[in-house]
SEVOGU-819398 format. One record per residue: residue number from 1; residue in three letters; x, y, z of N, C-alpha, C in turn. Coordinates in Angstrom, 1 decimal, decimal comma. Layout:
BEGIN
SITE     k     r      n_X      n_Y      n_Z     ca_X     ca_Y     ca_Z      c_X      c_Y      c_Z
SITE   NUM   Ala        X        Y        Z        X        Y        Z        X        Y        Z
...
# end
This chain:
BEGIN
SITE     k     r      n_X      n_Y      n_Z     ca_X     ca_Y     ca_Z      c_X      c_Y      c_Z
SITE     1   Unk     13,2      2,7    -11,0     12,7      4,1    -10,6     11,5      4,4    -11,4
SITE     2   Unk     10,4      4,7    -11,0      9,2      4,9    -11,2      9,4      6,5    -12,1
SITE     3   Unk      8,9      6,7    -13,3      8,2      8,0    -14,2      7,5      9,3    -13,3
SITE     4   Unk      6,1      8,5    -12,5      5,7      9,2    -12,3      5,0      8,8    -10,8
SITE     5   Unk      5,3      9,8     -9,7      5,0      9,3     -8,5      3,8      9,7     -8,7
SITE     6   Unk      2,8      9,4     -7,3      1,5      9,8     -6,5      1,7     10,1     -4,9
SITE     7   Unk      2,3     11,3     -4,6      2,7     12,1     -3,2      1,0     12,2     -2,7
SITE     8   Unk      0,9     11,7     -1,6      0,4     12,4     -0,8      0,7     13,3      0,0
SITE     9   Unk      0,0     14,3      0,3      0,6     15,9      1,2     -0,7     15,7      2,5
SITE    10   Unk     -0,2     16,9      3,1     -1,0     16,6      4,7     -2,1     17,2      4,0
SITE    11   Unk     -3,1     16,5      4,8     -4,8     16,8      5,1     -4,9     18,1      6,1
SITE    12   Unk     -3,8     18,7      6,7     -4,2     20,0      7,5     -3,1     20,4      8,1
SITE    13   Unk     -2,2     19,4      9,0     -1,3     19,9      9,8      0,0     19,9      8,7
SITE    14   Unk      1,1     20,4      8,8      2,4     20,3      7,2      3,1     19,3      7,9
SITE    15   Unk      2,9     19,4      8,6      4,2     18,1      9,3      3,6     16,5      9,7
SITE    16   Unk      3,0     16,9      9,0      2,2     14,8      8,6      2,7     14,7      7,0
SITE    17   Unk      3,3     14,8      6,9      4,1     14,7      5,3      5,5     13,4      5,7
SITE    18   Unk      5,6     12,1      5,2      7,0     11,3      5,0      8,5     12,1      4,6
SITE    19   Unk      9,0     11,3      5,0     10,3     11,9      4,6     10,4     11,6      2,8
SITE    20   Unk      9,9     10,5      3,3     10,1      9,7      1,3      9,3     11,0     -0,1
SITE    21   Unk      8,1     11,3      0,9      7,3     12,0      0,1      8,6     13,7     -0,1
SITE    22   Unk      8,8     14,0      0,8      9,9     15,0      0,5     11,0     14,9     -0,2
SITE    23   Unk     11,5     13,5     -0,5     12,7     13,2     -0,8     12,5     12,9     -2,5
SITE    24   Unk     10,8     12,8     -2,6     10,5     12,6     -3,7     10,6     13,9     -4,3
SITE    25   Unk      9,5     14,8     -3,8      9,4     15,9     -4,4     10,3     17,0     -5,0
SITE    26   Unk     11,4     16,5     -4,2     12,9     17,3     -4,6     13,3     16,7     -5,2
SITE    27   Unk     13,4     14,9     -5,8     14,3     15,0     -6,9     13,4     15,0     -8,3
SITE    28   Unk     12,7     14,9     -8,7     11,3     14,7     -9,7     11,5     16,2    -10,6
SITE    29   Unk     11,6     16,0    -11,6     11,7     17,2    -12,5     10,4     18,4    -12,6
SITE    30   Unk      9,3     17,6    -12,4      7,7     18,3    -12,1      7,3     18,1    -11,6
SITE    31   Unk      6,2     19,1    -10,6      5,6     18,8    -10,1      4,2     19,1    -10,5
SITE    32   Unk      3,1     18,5    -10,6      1,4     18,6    -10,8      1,1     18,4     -9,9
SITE    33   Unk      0,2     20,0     -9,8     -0,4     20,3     -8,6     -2,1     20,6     -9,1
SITE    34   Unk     -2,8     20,0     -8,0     -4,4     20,4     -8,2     -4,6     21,8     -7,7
SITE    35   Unk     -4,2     22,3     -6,9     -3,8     24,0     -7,1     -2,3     24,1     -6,7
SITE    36   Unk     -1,9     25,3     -7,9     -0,2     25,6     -7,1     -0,4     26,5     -6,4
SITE    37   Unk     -1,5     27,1     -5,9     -0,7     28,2     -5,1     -1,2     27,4     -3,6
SITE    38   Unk     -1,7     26,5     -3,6     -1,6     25,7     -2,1     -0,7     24,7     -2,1
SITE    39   Unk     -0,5     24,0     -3,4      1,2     23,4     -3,0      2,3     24,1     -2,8
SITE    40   Unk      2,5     25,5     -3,3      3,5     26,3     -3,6      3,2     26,8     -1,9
SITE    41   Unk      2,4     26,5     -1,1      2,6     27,0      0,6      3,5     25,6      1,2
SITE    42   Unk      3,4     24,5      0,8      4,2     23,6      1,3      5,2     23,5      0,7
SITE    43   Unk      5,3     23,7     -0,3      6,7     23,5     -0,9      7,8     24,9     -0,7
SITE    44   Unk      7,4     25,9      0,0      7,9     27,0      0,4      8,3     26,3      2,1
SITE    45   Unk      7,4     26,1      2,7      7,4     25,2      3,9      8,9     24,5      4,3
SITE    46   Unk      9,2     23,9      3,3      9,9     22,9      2,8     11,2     23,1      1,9
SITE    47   Unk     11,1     24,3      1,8     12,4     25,1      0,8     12,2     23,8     -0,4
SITE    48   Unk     11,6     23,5     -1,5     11,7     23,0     -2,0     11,3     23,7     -3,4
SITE    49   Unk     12,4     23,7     -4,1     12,1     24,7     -5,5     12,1     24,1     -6,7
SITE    50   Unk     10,9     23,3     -7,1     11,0     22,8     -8,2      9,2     23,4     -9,4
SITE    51   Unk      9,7     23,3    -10,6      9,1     23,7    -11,8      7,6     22,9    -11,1
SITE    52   Unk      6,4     23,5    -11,2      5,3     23,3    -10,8      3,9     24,1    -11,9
SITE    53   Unk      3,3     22,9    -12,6      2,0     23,2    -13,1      0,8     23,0    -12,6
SITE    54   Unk     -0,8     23,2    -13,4     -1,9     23,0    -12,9     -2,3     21,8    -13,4
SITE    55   Unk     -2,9     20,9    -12,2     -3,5     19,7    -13,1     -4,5     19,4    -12,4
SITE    56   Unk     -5,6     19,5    -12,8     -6,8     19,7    -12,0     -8,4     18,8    -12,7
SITE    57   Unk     -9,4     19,0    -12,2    -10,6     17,9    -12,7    -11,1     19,0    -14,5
SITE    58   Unk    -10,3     20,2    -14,6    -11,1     21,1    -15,4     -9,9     21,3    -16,9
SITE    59   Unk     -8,7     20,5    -16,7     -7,5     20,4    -17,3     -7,0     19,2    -17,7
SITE    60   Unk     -7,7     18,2    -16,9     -6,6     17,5    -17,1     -6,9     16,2    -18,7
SITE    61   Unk     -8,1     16,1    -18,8     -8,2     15,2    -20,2     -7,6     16,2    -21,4
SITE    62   Unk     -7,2     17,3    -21,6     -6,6     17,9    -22,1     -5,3     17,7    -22,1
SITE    63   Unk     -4,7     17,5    -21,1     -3,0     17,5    -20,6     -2,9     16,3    -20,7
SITE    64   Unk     -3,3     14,7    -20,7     -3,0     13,7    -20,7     -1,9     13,0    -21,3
SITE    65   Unk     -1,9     13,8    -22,7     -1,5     13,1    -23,5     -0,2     13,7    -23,6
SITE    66   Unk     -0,3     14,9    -23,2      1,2     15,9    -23,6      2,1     15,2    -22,3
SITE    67   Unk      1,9     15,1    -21,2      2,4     14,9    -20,1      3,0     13,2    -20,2
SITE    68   Unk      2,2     12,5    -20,9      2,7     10,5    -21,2      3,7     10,8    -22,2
SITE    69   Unk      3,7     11,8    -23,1      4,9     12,0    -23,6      5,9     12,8    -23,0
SITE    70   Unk      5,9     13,5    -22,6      7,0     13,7    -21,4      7,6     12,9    -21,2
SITE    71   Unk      6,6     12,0    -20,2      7,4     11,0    -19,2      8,0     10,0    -20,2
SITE    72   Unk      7,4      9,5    -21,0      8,1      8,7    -22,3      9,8      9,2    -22,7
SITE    73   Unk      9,6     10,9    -22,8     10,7     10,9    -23,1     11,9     11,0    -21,9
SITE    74   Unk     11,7     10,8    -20,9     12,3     11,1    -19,9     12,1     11,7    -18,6
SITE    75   Unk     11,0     12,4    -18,5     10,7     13,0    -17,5     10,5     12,3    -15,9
SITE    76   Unk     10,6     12,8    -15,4     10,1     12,3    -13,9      9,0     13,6    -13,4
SITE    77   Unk      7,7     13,0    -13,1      6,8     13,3    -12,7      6,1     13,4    -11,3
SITE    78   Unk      5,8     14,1    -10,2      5,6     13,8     -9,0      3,5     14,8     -9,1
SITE    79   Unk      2,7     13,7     -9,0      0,9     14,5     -8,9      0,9     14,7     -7,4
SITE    80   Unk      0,3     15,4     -7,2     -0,1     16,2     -5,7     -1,6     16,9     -5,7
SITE    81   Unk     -2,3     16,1     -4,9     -3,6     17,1     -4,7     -3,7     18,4     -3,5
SITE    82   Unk     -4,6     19,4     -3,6     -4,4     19,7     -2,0     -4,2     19,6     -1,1
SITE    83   Unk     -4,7     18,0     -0,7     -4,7     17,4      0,6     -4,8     16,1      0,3
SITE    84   Unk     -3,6     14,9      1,0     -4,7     13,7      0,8     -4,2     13,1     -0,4
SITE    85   Unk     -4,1     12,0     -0,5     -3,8     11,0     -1,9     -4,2     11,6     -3,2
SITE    86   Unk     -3,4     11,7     -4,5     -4,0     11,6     -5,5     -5,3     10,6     -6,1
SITE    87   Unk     -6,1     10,9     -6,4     -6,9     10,0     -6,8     -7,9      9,5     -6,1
SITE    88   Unk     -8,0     10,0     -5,3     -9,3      9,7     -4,0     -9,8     10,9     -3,6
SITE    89   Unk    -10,5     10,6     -4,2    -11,8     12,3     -4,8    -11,1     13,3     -5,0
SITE    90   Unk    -10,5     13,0     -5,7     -9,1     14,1     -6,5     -9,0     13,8     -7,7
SITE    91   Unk     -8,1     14,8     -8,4     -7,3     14,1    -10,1     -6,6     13,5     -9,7
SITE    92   Unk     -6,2     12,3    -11,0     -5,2     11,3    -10,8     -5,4     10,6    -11,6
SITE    93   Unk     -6,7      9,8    -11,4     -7,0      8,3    -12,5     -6,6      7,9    -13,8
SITE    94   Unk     -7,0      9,0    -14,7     -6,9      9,6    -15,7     -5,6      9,4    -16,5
SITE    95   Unk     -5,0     10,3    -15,6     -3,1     10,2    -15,9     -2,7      8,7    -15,4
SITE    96   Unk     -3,0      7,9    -14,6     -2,5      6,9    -14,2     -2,6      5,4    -15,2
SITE    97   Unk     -4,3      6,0    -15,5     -4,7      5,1    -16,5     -3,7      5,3    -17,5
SITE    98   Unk     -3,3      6,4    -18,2     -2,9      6,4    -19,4     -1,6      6,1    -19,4
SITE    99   Unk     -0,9      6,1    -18,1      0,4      6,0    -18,4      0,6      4,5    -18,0
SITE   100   Unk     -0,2      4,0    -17,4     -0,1      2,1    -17,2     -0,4      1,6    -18,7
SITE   101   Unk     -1,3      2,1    -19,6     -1,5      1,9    -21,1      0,1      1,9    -21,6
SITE   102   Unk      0,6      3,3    -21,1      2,0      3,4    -22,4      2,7      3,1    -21,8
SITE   103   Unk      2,7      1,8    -20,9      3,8      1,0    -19,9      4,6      1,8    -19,4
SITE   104   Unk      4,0      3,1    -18,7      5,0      4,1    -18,1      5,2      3,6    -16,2
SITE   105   Unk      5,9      3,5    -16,0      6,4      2,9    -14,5      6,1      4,1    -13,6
SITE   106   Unk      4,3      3,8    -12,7      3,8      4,4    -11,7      3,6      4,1    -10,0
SITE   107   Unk      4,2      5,0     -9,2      4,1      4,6     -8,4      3,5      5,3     -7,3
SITE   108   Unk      3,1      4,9     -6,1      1,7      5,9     -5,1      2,7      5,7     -3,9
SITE   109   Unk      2,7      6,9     -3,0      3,8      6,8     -1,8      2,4      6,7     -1,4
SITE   110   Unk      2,7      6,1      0,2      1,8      5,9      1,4      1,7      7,0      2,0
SITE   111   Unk      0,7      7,5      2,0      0,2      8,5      3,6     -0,7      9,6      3,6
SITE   112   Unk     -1,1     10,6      3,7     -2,1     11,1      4,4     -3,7     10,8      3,6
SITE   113   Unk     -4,2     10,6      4,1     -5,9     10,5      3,5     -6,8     10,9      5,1
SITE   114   Unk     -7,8     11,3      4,9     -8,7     12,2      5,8     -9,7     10,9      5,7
SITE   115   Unk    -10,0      9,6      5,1    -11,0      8,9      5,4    -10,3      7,7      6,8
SITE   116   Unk     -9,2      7,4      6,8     -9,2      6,3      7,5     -8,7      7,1      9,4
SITE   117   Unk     -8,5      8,5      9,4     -8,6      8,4     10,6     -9,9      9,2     11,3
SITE   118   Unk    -10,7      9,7     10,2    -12,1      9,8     10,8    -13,1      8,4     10,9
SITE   119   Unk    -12,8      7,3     10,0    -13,1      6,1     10,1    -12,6      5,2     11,5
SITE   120   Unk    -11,5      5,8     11,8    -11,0      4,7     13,0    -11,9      5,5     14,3
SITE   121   Unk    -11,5      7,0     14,4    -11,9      7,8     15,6    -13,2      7,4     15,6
SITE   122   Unk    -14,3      6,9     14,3    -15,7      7,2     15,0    -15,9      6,4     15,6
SITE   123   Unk    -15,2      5,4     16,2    -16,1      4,7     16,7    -16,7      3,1     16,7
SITE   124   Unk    -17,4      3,2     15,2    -17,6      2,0     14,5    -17,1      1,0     14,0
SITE   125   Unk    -17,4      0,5     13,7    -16,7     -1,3     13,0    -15,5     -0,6     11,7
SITE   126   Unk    -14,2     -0,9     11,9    -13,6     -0,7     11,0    -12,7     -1,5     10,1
SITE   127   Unk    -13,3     -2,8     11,0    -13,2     -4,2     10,0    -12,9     -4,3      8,5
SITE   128   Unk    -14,6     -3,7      8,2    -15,0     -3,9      6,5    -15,8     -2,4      6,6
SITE   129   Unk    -15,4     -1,8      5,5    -16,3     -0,5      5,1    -16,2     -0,2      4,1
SITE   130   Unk    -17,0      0,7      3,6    -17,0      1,1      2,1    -16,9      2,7      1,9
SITE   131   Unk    -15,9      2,9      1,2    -16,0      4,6      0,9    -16,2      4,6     -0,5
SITE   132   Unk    -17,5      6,0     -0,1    -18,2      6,5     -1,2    -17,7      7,8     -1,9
SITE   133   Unk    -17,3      8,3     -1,0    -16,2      9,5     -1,3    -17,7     10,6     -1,6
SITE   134   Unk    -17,7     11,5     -2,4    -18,9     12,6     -2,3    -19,9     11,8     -3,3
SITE   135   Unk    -21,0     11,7     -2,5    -22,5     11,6     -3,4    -22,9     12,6     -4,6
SITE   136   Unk    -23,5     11,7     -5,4    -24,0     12,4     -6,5    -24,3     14,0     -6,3
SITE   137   Unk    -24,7     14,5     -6,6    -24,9     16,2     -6,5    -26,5     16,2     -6,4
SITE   138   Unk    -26,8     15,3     -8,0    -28,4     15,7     -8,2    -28,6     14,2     -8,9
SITE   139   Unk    -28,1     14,1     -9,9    -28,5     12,7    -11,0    -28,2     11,2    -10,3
SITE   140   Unk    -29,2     10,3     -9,9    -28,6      9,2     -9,1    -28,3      9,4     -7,9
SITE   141   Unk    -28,5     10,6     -6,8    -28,2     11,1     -5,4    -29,3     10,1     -5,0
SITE   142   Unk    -30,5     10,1     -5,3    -31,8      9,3     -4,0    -31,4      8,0     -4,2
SITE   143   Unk    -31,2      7,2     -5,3    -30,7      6,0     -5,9    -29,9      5,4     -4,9
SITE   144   Unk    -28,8      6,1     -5,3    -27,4      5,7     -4,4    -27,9      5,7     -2,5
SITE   145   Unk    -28,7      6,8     -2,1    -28,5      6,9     -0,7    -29,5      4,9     -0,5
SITE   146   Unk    -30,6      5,3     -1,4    -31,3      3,8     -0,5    -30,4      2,4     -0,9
SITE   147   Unk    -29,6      2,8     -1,8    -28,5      1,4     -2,1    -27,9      1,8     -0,5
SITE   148   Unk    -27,5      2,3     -0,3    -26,5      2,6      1,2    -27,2      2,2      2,4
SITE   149   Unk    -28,5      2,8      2,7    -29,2      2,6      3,4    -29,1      0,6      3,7
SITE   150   Unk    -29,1     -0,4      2,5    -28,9     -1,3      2,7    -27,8     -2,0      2,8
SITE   151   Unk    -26,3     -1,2      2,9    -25,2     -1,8      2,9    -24,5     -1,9      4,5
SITE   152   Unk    -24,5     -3,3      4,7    -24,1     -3,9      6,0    -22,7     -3,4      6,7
SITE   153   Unk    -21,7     -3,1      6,0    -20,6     -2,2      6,3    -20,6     -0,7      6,5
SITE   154   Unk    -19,5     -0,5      7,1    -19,6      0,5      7,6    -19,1      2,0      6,4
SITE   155   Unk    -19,9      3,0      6,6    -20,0      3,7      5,2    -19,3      4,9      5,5
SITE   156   Unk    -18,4      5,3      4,6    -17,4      6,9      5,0    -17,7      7,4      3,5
SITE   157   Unk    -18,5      8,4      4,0    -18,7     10,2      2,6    -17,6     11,5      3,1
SITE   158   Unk    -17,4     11,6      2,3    -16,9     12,8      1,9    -17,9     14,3      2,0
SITE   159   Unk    -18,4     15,2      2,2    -19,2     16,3      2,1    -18,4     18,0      2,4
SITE   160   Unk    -19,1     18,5      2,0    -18,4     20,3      2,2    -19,3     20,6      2,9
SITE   161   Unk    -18,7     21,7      3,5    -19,5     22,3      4,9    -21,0     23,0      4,2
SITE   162   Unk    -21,3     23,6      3,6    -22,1     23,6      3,0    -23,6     23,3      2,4
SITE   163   Unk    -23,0     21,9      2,2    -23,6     20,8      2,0    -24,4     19,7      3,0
SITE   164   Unk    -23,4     19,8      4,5    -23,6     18,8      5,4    -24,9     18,7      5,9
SITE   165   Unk    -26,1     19,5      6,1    -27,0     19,5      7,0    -27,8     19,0      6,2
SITE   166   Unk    -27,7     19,5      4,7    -29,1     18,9      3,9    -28,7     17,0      4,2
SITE   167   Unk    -27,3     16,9      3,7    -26,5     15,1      3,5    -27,0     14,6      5,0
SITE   168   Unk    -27,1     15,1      5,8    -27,5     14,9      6,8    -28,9     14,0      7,1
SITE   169   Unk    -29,6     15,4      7,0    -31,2     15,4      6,9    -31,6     13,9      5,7
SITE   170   Unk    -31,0     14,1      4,6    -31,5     12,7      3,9    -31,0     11,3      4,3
SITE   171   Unk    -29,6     11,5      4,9    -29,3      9,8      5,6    -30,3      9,7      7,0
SITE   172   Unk    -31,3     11,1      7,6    -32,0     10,5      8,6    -33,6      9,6      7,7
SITE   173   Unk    -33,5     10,6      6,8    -35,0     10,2      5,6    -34,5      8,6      5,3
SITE   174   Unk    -33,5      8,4      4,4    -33,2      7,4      4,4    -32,4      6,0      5,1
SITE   175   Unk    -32,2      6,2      6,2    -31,2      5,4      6,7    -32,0      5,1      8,2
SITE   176   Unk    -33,1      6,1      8,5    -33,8      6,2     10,1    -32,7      7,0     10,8
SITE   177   Unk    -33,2      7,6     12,1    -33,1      9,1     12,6    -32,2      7,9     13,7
SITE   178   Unk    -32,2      7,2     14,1    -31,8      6,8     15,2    -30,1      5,6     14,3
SITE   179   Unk    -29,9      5,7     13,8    -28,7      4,7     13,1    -27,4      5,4     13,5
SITE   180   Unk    -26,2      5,0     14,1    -25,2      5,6     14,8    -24,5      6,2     13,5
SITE   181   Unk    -23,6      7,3     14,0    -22,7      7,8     12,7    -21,8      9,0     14,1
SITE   182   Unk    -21,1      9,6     12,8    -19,9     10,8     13,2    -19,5     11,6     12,3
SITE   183   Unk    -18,9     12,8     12,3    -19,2     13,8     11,4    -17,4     14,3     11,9
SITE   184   Unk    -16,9     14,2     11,2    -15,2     14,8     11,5    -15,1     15,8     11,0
SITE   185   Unk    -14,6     16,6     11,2    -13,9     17,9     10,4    -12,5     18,8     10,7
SITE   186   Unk    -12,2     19,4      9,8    -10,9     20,0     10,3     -9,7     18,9     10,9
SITE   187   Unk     -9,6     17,8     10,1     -9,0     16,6     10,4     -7,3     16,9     10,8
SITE   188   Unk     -6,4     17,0     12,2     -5,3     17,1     12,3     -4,7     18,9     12,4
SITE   189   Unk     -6,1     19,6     12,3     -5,5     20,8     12,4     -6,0     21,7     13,8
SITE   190   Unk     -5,7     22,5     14,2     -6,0     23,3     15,7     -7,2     22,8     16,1
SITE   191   Unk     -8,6     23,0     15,1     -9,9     23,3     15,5    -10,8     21,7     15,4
SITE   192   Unk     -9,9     20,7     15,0     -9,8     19,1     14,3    -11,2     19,3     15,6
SITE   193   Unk    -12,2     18,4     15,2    -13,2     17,9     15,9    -14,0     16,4     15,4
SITE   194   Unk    -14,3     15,8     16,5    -15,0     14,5     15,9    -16,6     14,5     16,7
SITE   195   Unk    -17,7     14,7     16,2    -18,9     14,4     16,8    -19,7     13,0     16,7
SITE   196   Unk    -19,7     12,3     17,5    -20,4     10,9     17,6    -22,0     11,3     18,0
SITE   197   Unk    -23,2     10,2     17,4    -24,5     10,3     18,1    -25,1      9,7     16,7
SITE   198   Unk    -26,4      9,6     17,1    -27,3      9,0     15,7    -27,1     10,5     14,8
SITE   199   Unk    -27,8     10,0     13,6    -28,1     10,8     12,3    -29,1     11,8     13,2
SITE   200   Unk    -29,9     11,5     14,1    -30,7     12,7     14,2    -30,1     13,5     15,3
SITE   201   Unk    -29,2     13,6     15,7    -28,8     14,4     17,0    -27,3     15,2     16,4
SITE   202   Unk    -26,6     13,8     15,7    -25,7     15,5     14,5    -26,5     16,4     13,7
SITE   203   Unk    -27,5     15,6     13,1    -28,4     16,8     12,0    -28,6     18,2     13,2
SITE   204   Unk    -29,3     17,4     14,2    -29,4     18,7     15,1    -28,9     19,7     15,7
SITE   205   Unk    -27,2     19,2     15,8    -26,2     19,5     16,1    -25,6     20,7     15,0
SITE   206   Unk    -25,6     20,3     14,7    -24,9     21,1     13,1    -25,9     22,0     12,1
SITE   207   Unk    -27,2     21,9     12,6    -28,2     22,6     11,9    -28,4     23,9     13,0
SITE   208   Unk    -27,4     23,6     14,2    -27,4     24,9     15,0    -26,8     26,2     14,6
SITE   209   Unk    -25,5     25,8     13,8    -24,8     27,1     13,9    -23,8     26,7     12,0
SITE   210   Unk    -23,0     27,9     11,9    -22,6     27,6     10,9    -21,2     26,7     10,5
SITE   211   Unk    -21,0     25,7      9,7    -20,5     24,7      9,6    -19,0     25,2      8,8
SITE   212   Unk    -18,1     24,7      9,2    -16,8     25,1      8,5    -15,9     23,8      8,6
SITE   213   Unk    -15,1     24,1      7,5    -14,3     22,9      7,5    -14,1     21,7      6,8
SITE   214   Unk    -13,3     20,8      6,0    -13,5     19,6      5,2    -14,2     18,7      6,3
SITE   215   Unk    -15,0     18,1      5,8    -15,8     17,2      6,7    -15,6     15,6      5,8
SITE   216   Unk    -15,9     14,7      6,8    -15,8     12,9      6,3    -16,7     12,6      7,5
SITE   217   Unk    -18,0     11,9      6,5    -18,8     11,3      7,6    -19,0      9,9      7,8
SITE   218   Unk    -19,1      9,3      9,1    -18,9      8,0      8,9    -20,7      7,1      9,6
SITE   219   Unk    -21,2      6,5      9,2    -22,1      6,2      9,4    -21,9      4,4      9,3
SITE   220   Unk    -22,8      3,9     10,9    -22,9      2,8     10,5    -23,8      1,8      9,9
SITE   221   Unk    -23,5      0,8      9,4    -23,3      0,1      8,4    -25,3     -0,8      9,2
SITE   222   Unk    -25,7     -1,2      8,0    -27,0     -1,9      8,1    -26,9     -3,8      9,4
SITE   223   Unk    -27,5     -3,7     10,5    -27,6     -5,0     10,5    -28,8     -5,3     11,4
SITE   224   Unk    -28,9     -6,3     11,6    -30,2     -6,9     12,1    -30,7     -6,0     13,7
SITE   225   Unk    -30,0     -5,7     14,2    -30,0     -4,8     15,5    -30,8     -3,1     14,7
SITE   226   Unk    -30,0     -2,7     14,0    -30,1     -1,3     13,4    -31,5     -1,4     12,8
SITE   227   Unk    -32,4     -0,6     13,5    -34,1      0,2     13,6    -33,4      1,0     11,7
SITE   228   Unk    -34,7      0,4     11,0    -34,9      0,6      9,6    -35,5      1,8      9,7
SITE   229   Unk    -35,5      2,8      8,7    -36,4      4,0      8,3    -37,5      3,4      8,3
SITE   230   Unk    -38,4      4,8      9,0    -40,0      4,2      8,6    -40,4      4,3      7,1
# end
């Protein structure tokens, strides 16, 4: 029996959650949440009443060390992000590293992540791909896009609504206005949408009106057919 799980929780709808992941969460002494008051809506969901802290990207190299002793002494631990796997553009690493160091017994349940079914829906080659999860902000952002612009698989980002039109506009700068892609959002919930078309006809799409929603973009991958940026 594993110390300390890695639950994944639904990406939007509550009832894309395992039974195992439930079965976890109620017997585990804690639960670490990247926010509680959005775990504390499923775990209300769920009549599930257990002791729940913050463990988040602004906390957690602080808590590391308190929490590997815990589990050392006995604890059972269950991490939960918002949405979506621990550790994939979430907290997690951190803790996981540290507790594979103090030979603490970790383990990751299977299930929900927002990249592999906007990756399957778009469309493209789902063979071989690469996820980048969110691009740089500012430091290394141009860098990274023209490394991508040259990668032959097929490429899944992460972006906030916010953000999308500029991430947009530079994969048409970089990548050429005509290269296929898709733009998901609201993955599994009421308003769930998937847009297919080149980089320059979503940029135009989405630079119409105002953008809402977790977004995962999928863009395809470099090959001898695919018109290069001028």
């Amino acid at each position: 029996m594993a110390n300390l799980y890695l639950v994944p929780t639904p990406i939007g709808n509550l009832s894309d959650i395992t039974l195992r992941a439930l079965e976890t969460l109620r017997s585990v002494d804690l639960i670490l949440a990247e926010d509680t008051r959005q775990t504390a809506k499923l775990l209300q969901h769920y009549e599930i009443k257990k002791p729940v802290i913050a463990h988040h990207q602004h906390n957690e190299h602080r808590q590391v060390e308190q929490l590997v002793n815990r589990l050392q002494a006995g604890e059972s631990m269950a991490l939960v992000s918002d949405a979506g796997t621990p550790g994939i553009s979430d907290p997690g690493f951190l803790l996981v590293r540290a507790c594979l160091a103090a030979e603490i017994e970790v383990e990751c349940l299977p299930g929900a992540t927002a990249l592999v079914p906007a990756l399957v829906a778009s469309g493209l080659p789902a063979d071989r791909f690469v996820f980048e999860g969110f691009l740089p902000l500012k430091k290394g952002r141009q860098t990274r896009l023209e490394q991508l612009a040259e990668e032959n698989r097929t490429i899944v980002l992460y972006e906030s609504p916010h953000r999308l039109v500029k991430t947009l506009g530079q994969l048409v700068d970089k990548f050429g206005p005509d290269r296929k892609a898709a733009v998901s959002r609201e993955l599994t919930k009421v308003y769930a949408e998937t847009r297919r078309g080149s980089l320059q006809e979503l940029l135009t799409h989405f630079s119409a009106g105002k953008v809402k929603g977790e977004l995962v973009i999928v863009v395809e991958g470099l090959s001898k057919k695919t018109p290069k940026a001028p």
